[in-house]
C-alpha positions as CSV (number, residue, x, y, z in Angstrom):
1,X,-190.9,13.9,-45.1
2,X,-193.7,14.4,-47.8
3,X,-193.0,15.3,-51.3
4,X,-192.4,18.8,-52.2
5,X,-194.5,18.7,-55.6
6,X,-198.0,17.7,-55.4
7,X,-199.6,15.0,-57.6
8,X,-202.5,15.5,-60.4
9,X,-204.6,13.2,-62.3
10,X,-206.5,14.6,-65.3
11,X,-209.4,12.4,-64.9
12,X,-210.9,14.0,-68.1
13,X,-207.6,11.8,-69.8
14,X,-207.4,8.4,-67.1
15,X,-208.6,5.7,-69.1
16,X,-209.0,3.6,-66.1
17,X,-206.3,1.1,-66.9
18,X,-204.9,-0.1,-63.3
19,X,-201.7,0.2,-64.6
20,X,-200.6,2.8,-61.6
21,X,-202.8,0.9,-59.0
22,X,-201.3,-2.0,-60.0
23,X,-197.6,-0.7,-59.4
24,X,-198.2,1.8,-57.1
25,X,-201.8,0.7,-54.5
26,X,-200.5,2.4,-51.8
27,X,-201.0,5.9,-53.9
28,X,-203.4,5.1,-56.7
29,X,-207.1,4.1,-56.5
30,X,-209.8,3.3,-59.1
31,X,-212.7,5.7,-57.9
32,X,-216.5,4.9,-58.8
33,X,-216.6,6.1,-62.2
34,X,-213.3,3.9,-62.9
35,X,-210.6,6.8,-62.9
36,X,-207.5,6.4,-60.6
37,X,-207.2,9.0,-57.9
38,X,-204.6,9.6,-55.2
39,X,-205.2,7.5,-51.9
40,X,-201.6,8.6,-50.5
41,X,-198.9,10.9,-52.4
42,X,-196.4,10.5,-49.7
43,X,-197.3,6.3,-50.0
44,X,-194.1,6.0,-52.1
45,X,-191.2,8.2,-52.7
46,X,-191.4,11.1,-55.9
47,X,-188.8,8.5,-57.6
48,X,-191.2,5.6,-57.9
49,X,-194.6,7.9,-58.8
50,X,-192.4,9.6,-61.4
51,X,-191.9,6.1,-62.9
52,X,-195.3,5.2,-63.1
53,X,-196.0,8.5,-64.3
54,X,-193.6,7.9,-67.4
55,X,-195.1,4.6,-67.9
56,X,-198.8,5.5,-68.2
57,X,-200.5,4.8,-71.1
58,X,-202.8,7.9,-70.6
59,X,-200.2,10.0,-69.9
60,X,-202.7,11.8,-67.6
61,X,-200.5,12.5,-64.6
62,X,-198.3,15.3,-63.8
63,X,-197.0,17.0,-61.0
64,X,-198.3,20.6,-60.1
């Protein structure tokens, strides 16, 4: 079972922090300009990305 929503980084806002690859490596990667992309959306449940998402300091992640 995959999540139902479908996750978005606004690279334009990701200040590369590591703060969601650092709780979260099985979904969020640094790519090579230093922005976190998805790896894996369905690598932890929506509960856990939705608290990473409320805890970024970018507040650059939503879900579509």
């Amino acid at each position: 079972m995959g999540n139902k929503k479908e996750l978005y980084i606004d690279a334009a806002e990701c200040t590369g922090c590591e703060y969601c690859i650092d709780k979260l490596p099985s979904v969020f990667t640094l790519n090579s300009d230093g922005i976190s992309t998805i790896v894996d959306q369905n690598g932890a449940d929506e509960k856990a990305i939705q608290k990473v998402m409320d805890n970024c300091p970018a507040e650059c992640m939503f879900w579509k």
